[in-house]
N, CA, C and O atoms as a MOPAC input file, in Angstrom:
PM7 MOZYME 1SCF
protein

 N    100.09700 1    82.46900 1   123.77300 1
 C    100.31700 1    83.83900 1   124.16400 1
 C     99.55400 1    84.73400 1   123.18700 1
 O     99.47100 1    84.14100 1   122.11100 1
 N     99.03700 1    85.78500 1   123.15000 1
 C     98.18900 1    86.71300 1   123.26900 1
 C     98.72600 1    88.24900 1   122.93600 1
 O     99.51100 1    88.49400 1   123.85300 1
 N     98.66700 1    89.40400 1   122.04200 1
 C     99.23200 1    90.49500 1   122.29000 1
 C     98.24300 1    91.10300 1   121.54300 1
 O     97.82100 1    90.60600 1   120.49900 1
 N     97.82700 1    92.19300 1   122.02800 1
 C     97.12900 1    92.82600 1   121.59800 1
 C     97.30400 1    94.58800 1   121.66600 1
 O     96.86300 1    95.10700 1   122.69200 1
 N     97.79700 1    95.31600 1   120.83600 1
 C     98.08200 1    96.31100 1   120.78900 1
 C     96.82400 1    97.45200 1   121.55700 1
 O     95.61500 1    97.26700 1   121.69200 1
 N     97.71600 1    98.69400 1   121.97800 1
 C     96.70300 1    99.38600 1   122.74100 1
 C     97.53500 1   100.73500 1   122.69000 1
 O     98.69900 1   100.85100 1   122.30600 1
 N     96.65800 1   101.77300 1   123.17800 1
 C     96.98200 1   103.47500 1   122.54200 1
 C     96.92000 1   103.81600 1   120.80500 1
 O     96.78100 1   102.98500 1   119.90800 1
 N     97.02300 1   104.82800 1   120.71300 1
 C     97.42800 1   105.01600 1   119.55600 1
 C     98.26300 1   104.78400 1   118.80900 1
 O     99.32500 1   104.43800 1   119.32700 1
 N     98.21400 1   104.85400 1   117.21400 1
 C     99.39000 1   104.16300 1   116.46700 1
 C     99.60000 1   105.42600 1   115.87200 1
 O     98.73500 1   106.29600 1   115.97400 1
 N    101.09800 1   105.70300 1   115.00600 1
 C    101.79100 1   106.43000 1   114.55000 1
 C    102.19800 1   106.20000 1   113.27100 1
 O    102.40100 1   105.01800 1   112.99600 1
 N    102.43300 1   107.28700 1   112.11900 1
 C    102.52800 1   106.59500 1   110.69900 1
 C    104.03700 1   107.38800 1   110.81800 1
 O    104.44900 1   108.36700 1   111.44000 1
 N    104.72500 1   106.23400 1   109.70200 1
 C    106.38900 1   107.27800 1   109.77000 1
 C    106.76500 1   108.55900 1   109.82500 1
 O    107.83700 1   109.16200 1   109.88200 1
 N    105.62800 1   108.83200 1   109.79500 1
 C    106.08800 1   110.90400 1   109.41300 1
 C    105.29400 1   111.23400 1   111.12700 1
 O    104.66400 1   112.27800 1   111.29600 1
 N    105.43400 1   110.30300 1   112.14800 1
 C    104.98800 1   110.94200 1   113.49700 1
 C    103.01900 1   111.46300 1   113.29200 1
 O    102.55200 1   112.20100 1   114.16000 1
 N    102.50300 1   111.19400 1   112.63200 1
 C    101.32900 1   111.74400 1   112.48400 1
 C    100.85000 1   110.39800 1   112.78200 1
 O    101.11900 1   109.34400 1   112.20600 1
 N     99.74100 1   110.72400 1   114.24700 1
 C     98.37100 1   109.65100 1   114.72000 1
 C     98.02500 1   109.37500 1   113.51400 1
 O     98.23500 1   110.16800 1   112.59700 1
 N     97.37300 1   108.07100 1   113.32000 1
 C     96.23300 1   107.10900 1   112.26200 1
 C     95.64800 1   106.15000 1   113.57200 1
 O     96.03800 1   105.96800 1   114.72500 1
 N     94.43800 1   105.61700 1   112.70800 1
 C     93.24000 1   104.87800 1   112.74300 1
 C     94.04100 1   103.30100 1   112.88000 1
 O     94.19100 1   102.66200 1   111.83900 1
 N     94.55400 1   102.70300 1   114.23700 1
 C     94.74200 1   101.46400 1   114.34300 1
 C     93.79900 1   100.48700 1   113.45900 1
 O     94.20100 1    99.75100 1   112.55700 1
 N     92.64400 1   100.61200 1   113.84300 1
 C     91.38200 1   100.06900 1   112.65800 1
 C     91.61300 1   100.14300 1   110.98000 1
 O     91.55600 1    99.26000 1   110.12400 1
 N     91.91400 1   101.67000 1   110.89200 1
 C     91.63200 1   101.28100 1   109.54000 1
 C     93.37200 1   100.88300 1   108.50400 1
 O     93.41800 1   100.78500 1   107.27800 1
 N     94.56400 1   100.73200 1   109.44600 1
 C     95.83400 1   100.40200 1   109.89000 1
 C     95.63000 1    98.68700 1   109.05400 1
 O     96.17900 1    98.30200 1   108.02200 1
 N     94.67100 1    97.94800 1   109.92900 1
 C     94.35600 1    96.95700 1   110.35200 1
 C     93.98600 1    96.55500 1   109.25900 1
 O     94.66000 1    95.66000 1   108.74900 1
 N     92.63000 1    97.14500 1   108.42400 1
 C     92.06100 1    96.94500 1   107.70100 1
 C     92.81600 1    96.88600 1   106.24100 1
 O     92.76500 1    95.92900 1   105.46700 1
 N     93.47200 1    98.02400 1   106.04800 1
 C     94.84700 1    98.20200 1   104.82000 1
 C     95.60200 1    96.99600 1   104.84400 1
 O     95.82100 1    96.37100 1   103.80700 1
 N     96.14200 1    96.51200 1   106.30500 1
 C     96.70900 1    95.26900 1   106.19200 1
 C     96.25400 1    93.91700 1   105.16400 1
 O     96.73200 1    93.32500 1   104.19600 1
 N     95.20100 1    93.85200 1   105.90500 1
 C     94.12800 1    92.68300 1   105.53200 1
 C     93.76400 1    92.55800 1   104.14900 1
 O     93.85100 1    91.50800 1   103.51200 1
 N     93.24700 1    93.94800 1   103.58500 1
 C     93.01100 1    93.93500 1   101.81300 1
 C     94.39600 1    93.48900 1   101.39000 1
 O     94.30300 1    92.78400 1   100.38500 1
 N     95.57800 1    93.63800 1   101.77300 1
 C     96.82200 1    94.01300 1   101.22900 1
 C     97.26000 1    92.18100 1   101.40500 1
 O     97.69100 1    91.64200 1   100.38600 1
 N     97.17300 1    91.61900 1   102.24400 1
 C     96.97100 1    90.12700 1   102.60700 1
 C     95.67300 1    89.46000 1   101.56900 1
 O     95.95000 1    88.60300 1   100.73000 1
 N     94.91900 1    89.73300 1   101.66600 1
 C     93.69900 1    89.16200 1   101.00800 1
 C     93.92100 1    89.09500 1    99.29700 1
 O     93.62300 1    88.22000 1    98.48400 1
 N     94.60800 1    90.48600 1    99.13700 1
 C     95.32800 1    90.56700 1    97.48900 1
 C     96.08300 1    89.74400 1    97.35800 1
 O     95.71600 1    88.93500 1    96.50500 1
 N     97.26000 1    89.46700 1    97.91700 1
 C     98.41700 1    88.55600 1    97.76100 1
 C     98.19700 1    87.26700 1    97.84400 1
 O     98.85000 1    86.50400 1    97.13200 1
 N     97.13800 1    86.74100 1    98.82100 1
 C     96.71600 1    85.12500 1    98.74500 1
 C     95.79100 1    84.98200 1    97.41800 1
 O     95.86300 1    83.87600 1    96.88300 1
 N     94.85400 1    86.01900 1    96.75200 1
 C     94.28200 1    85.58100 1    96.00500 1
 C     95.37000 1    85.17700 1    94.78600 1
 O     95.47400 1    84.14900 1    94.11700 1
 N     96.20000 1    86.54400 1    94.79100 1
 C     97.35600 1    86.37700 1    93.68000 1
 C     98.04100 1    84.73100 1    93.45800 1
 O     98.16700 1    84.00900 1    92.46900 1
 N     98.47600 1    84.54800 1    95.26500 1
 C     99.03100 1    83.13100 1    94.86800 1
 C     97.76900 1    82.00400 1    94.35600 1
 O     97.93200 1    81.20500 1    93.43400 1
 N     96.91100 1    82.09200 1    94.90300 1
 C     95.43500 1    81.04500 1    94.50200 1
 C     95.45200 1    81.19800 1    93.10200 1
 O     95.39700 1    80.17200 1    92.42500 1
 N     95.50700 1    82.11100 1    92.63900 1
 C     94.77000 1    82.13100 1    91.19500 1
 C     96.20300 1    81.38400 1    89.90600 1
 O     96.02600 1    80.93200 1    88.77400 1
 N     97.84100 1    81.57000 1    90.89600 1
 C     98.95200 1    80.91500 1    90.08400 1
 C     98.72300 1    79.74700 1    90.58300 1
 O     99.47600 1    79.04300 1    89.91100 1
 N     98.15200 1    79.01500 1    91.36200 1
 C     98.00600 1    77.92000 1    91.70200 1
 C     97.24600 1    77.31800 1    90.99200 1
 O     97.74600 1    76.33100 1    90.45200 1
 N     96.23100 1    77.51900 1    90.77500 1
 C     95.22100 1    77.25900 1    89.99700 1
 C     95.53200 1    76.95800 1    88.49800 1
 O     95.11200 1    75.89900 1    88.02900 1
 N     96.11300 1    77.66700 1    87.85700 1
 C     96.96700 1    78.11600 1    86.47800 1
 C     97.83000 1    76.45800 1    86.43700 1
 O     97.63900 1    75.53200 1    85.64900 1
 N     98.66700 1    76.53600 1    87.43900 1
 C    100.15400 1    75.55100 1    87.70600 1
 C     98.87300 1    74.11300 1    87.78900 1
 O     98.82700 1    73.20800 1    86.95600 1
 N     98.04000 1    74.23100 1    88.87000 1
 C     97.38900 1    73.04800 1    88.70700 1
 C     96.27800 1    72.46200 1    87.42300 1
 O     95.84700 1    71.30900 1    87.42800 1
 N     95.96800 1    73.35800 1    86.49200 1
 C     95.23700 1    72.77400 1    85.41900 1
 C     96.27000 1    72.71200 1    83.86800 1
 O     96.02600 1    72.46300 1    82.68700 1
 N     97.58500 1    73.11600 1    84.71100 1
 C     98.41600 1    72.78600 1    83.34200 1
 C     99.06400 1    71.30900 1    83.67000 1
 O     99.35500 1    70.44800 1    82.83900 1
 N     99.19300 1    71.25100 1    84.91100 1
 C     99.54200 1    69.87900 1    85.37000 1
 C     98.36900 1    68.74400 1    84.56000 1
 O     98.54100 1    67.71900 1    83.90000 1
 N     96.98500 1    69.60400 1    85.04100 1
 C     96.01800 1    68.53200 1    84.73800 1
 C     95.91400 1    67.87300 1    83.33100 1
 O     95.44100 1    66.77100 1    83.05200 1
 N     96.66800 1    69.14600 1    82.21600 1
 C     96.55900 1    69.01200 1    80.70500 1
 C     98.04000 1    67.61600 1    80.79800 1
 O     98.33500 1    66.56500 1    80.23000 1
 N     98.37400 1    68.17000 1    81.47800 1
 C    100.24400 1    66.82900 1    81.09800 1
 C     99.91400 1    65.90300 1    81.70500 1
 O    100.45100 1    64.89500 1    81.24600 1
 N     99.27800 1    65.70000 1    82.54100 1
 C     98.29700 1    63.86200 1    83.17100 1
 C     97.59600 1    63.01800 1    81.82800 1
 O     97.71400 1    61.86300 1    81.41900 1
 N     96.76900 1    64.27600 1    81.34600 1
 C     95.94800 1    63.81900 1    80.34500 1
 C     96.41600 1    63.61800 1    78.96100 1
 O     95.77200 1    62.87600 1    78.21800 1
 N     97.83200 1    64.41100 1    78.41800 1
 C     98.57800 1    64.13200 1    77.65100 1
 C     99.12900 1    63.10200 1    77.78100 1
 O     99.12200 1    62.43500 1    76.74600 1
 N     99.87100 1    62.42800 1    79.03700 1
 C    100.52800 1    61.23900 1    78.87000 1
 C     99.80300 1    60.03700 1    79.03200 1
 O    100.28400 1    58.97900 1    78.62600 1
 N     98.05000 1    60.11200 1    79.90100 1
 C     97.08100 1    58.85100 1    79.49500 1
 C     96.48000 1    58.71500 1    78.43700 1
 O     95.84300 1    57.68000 1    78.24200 1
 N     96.53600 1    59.85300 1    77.36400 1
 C     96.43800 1    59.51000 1    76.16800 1
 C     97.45200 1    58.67700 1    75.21800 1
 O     97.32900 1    57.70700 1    74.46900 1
 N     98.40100 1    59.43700 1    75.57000 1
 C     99.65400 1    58.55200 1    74.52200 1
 C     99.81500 1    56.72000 1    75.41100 1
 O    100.22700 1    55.66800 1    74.92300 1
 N     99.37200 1    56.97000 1    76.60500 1
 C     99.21700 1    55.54700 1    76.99000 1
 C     98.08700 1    54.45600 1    76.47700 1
 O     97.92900 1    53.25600 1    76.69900 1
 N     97.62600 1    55.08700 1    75.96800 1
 C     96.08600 1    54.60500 1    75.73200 1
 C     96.64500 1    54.29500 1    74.07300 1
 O     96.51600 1    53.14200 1    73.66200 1
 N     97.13600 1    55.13600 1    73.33300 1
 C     97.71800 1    54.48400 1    72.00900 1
 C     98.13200 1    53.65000 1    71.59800 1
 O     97.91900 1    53.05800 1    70.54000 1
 N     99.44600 1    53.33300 1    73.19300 1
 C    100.14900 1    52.49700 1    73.07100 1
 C     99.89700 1    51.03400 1    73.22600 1
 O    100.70000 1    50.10100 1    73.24800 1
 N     98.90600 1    51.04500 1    73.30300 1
 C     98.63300 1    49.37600 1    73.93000 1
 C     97.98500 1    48.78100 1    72.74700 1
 O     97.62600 1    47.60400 1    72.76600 1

């Protein structure tokens, strides 16, 4: 299914706006927040990578 908005859009205070540029605010505002999570991901995954490499070292001692 399919929906695609049509007429004009309305901002809370009853005043017409730019469906487009509506659209566009969305998208930066989306595009911010995924980078945000990417970049804690990133962080979470190379601290992981340091505690892999911490414990094949102490494995590597041990033998």
């Amino acid at each position: 299914m399919h929906s695609e908005r049509v007429g004009p859009a309305y901002s809370d205070e009853g005043a017409r706006v730019d469906r487009a540029a509506v659209d566009r605010e969305r998208l930066a505002e989306e595009l911010t927040v995924a980078k945000s999570k990417l970049q804690r991901q990133r962080k979470n995954a190379a601290a992981t990578q340091r505690h892999v490499e911490e414990i094949e070292k102490q494995l590597k001692l041990r033998r």
